[in-house]
N, C-alpha and C positions, 0 to 999 in steps of 0.2 A: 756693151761688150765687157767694160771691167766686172760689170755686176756678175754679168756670167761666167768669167773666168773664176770668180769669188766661188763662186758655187761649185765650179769643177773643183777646186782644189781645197772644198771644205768635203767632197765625196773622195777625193784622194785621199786626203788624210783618215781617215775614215776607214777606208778600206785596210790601210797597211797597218790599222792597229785593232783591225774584227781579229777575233780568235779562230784563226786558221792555225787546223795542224795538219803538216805535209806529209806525216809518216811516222811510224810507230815502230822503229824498231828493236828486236825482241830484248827484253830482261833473261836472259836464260838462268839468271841466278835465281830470281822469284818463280814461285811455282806456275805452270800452265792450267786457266781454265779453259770448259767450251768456247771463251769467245776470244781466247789465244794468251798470248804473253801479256805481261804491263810491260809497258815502254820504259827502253834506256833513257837517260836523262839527254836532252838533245849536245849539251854542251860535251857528252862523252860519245857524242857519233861521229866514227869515221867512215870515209870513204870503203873502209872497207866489210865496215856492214852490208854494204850495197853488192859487192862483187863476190862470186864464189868461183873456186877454180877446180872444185871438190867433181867433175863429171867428165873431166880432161879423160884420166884412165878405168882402163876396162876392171869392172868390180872381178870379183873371185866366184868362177862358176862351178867349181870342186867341191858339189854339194850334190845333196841327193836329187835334187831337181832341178842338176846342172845347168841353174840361173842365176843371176845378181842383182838385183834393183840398189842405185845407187839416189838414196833423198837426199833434195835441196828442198827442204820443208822449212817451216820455222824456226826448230829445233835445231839447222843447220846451217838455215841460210835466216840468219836474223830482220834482215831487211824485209824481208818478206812478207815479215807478221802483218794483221790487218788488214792487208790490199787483197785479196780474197784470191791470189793464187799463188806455184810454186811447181817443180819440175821433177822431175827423178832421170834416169837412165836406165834405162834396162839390156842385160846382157842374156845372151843365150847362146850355150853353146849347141854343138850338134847335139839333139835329143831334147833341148831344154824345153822346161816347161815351168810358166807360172802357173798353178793351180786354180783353180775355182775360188775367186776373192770378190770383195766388196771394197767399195771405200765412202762410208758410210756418208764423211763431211764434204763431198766434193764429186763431180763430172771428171772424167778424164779424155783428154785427146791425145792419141799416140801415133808420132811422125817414125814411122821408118827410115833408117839412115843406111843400113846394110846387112845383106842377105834378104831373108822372108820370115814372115811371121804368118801363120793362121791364129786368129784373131775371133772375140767374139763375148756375144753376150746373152743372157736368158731373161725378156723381160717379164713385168709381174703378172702376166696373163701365157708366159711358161711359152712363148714366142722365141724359136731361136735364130740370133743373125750372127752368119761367119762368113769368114771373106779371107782368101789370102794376102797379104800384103807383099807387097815389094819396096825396095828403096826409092822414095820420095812420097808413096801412100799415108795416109793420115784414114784412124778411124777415132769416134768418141763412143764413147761408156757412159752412158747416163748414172746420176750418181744414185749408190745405195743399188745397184744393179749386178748380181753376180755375173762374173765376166773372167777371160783367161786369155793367154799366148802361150803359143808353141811355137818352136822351133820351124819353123816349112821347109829346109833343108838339109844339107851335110855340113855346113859353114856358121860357122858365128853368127848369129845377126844383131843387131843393134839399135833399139830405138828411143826414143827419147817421150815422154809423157807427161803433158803439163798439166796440170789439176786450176779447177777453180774456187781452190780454198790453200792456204798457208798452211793446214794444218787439214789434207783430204782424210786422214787415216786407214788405216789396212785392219782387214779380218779374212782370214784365208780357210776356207770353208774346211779342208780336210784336217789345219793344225787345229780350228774350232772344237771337229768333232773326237778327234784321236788324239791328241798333244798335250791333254790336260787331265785332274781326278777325276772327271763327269763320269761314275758307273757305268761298267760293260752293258748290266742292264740295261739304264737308260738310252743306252745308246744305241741297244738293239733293239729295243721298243720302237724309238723314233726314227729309225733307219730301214730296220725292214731286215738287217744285217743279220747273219748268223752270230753266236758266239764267238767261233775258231776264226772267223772275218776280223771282227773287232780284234781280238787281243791282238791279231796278227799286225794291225796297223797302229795298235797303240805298241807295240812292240818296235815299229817302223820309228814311229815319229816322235816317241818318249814320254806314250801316256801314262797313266796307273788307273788303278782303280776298276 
């Protein structure tokens, strides 16, 4: 019996001094690569690395695509870095609309919390799935999958989006093509788009070129 207890507590000791690290969170002073932030020094983490209060209030939907996604990414919610997920909020007012996006590092699943959203995704064989939501529906986004929300009513709605990465990132297909220098031309080659089309929505969204 003593022999064995010897051995339990030579695996004991053992174990509490393997190099386990419980969490990585973020540096935000050192710069971010693809595989996220360097870690804070553990002895300068507090409790409040861990907690955000940043999705309490409704983002600002006084835009042209009277919406607001509110991130607790890495970037914002430091605790996050590493553990391979993170949250956002989304706001829509009456009419709002997130546009045709990606998110290139991450899956999404988005919980309706209130009003309705029409919802939806185009997968890479150009398959389309939409679905209305209502308050307590959840749909997911496969990642790297273009995808959007609308508005489904006359009321605000509000839902909440967790990703499976710290750091999902966004590419919003129509700021892609019109919001940047990429030549009218080119862009009417690859689009199919007239001329007076394009300028017209680089003029919308603050392209040139």
């Amino acid at each position: 019996m003593i022999h064995i207890l010897l051995i339990l507590c030579s695996l004991f000791t053992f174990s509490t001094h393997a190099a386990v690290q419980d969490f990585c969170v973020a540096d935000l002073k050192g710069p971010e690569s693809p595989a996220g932030y360097s870690c804070k020094p553990a002895a300068k983490v507090t409790v409040d690395d861990f907690v955000s209060m940043g999705l309490r209030a409704a983002g600002n939907t006084s835009n042209i695509i009277k919406a607001a996604v509110t991130p607790a990414f890495a970037a914002q919610f430091p605790g996050v870095n590493g553990l391979g997920i993170s949250i956002a909020r989304l706001d829509l007012a009456a009419g709002g609309v997130v546009p045709m996006h990606t998110h290139p590092g991450g899956s999404e699943l988005l919980l309706v919390t209130q009003g309705s959203i029409v919802a939806g995704f185009i997968s890479s064989a150009n398959a389309v799935y939409v679905k209305t939501l209502k308050k307590g529906d959840i749909m997911v986004f496969p990642q790297g999958l273009l995808h959007f929300q609308v508005n489904g009513g006359g009321v605000t709605a509000v839902a909440f989006a967790s990703f499976s990465s710290a750091t999902p990132g966004l590419q919003i297909l129509d700021f892609a093509l019109f919001a940047n220098d990429l030549p009218s031309k080119l862009v009417e080659a690859t689009t199919f788009l007239d001329d007076a089309t394009v300028k017209k929505l680089k003029a919308v969204l603050g392209g040139t070129g």
